[in-house]
C-alpha positions as CSV (number, residue, x, y, z in Angstrom):
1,X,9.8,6.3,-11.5
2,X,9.7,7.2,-8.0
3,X,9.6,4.5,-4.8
4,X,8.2,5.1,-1.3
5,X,9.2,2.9,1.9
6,X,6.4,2.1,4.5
7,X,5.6,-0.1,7.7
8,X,2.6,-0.8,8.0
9,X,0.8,0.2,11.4
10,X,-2.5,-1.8,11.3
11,X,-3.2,-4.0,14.1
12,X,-3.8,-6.7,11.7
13,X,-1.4,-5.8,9.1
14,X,-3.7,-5.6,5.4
15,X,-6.1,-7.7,6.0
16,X,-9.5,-7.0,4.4
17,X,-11.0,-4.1,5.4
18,X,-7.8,-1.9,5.5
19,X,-6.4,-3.8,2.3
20,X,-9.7,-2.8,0.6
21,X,-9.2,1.0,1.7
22,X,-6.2,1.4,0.2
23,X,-6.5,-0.4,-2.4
24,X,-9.5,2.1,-3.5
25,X,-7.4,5.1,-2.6
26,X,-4.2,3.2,-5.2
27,X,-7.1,3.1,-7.9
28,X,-8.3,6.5,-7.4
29,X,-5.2,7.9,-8.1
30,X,-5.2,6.9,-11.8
31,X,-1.3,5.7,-11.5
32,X,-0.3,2.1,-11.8
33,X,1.5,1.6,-8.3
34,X,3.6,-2.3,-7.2
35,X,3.6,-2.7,-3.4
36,X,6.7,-5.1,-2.8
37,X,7.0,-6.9,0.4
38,X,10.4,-9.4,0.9
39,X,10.9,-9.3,-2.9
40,X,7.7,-10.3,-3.8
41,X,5.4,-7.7,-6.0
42,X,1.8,-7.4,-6.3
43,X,-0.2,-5.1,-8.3
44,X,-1.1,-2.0,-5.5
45,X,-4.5,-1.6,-7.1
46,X,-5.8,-5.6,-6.5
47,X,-7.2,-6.7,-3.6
48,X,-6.4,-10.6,-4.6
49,X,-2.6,-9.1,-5.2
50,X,-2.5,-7.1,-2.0
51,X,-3.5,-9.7,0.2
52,X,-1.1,-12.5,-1.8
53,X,1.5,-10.5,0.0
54,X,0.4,-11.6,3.7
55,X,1.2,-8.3,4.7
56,X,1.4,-7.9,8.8
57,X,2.3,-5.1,11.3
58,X,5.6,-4.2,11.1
59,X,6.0,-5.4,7.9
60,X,8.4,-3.0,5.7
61,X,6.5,-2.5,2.1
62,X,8.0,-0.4,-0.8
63,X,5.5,1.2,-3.1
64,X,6.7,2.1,-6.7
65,X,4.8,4.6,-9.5
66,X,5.2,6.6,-12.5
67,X,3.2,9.5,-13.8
68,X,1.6,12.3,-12.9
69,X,1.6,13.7,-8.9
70,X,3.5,10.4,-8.3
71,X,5.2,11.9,-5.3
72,X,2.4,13.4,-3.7
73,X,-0.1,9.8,-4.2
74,X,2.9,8.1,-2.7
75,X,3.4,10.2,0.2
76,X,-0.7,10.0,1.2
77,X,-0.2,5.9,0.7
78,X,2.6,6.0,2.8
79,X,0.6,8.0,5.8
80,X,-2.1,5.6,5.1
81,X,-0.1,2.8,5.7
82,X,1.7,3.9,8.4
83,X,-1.9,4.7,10.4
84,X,-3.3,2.2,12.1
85,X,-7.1,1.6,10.9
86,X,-8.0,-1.3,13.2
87,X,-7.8,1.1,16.1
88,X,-10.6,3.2,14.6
């Protein structure tokens, strides 16, 4: 089990087009990943379960996995999440 720490850098935290994004890019990796957010957890790879988290800029958000290139797939979420994709 291995556990990454991010804040997010969106202008408008992970609201739907950036919550979509990564959510795609947590699926794509094949690994069942938890984003926690003020000790509440939500499945990485569901949109519904993303945005249930009310996740703004600034907020601190722990990601959590197991399996294969775990370390690398949370390092890339963590750069994603710490980019800010509402100023593209």
């Amino acid at each position: 089990m291995a556990s990454r720490s991010a804040t997010i850098a969106s202008g408008h935290g992970l609201h739907a087009r950036p919550a979509a994004m990564f959510v795609q890019a947590v699926n794509d990796s094949g690994l069942s990943i938890t984003i926690e957010k003020d000790g509440r957890e939500a499945p990485a790879g569901s949109i519904l379960g993303v945005i249930s988290l009310a996740i703004n800029q600034g907020d601190a958000v722990t990601l959590t996995a197991d399996g294969d290139n775990v370390d690398s797939v949370l390092d890339s979420l963590v750069t994603f999440l710490e980019t800010d994709h509402d100023a593209e």
